[in-house]
N, C-alpha and C positions, 0 to 999 in steps of 0.2 A: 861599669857603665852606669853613666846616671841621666834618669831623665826627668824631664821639668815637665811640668801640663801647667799652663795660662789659661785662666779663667774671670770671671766676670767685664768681657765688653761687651759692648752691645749702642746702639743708637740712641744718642741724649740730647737734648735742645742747648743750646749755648747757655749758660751760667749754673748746669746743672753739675752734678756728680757720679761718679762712679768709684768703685776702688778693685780693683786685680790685682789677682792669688797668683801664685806660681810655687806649686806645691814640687818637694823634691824627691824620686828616692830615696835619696843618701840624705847624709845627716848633713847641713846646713853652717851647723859650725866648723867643719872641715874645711871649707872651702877660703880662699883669699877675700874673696868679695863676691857679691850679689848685686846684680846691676837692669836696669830696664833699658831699653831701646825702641825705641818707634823710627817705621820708614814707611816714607808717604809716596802715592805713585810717583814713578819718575824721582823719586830724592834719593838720595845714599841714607843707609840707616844710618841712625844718630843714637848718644847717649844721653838717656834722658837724667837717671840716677844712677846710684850705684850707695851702697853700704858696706864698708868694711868689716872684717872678724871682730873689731874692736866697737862696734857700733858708728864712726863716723861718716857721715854722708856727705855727699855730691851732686849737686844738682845743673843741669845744664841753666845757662839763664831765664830763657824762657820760658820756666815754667816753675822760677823761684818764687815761692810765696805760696801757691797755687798745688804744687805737690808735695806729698810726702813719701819717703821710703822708708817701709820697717820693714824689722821681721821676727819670728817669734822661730826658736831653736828646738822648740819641744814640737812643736806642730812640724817644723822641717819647711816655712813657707815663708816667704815672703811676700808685701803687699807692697803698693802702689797707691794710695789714696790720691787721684785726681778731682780735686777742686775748681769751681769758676771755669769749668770747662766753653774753649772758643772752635770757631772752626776748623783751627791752625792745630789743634790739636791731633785733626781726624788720622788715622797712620794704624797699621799691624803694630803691635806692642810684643817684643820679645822681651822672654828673660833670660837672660842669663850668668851662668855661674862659672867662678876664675878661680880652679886648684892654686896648691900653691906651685907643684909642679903637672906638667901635663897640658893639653888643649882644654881649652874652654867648653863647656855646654849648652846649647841653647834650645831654648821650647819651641813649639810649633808657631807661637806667635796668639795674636787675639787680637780681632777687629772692634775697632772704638770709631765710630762716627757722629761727629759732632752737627747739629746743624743751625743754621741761624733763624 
């Protein structure tokens, strides 16, 4: 069983920053991919990134330019640097993680609210 903890959101004015953790049990390299999601009230969660075993990443459109997804293998975590942050941003932020076999894992989530 592996569980994820999401950490640093919190409320920021529009063009600001923030960056969220999502620390793992298990080791990090194991896993298929590591990916974020945010779902805003009333929206169906979405995928916001995602980074592969190999290091390559995926970013939804909206938020090309403006995000990054890494992760460091020794620490077991992954980050999220959100940049130029807008209102459109505001949403729970889950992470989660994709064996290669098996169900997926996801953290409790993390409130980011943007304001104008």
């Amino acid at each position: 069983q592996v569980q994820l903890v999401e950490s640093g959101g919190g409320l920021v004015q529009a063009g600001e920053s923030l960056r969220l953790s999502c620390a793992a049990s298990g080791r990090i390299s194991s896993f298929n991919a590591m990916a974020w999601y945010r779902q805003a009230p009333g929206n169906r969660r979405e995928l916001v990134a995602s980074i592969g075993r190999g290091g390559s990443t995926n970013y939804a459109d909206s938020v090309k330019g403006r995000f990054t997804i890494s992760r460091d293998n020794a620490k077991n975590t992954v980050y999220l640097q959100m940049n130029s942050l807008k209102p459109g941003d505001t949403a729970v932020y889950y992470c989660k993680a994709v064996p290669i076999l098996g169900i997926d894992y996801w953290g409790q989530g993390t409130q980011v609210t943007v304001s104008s």
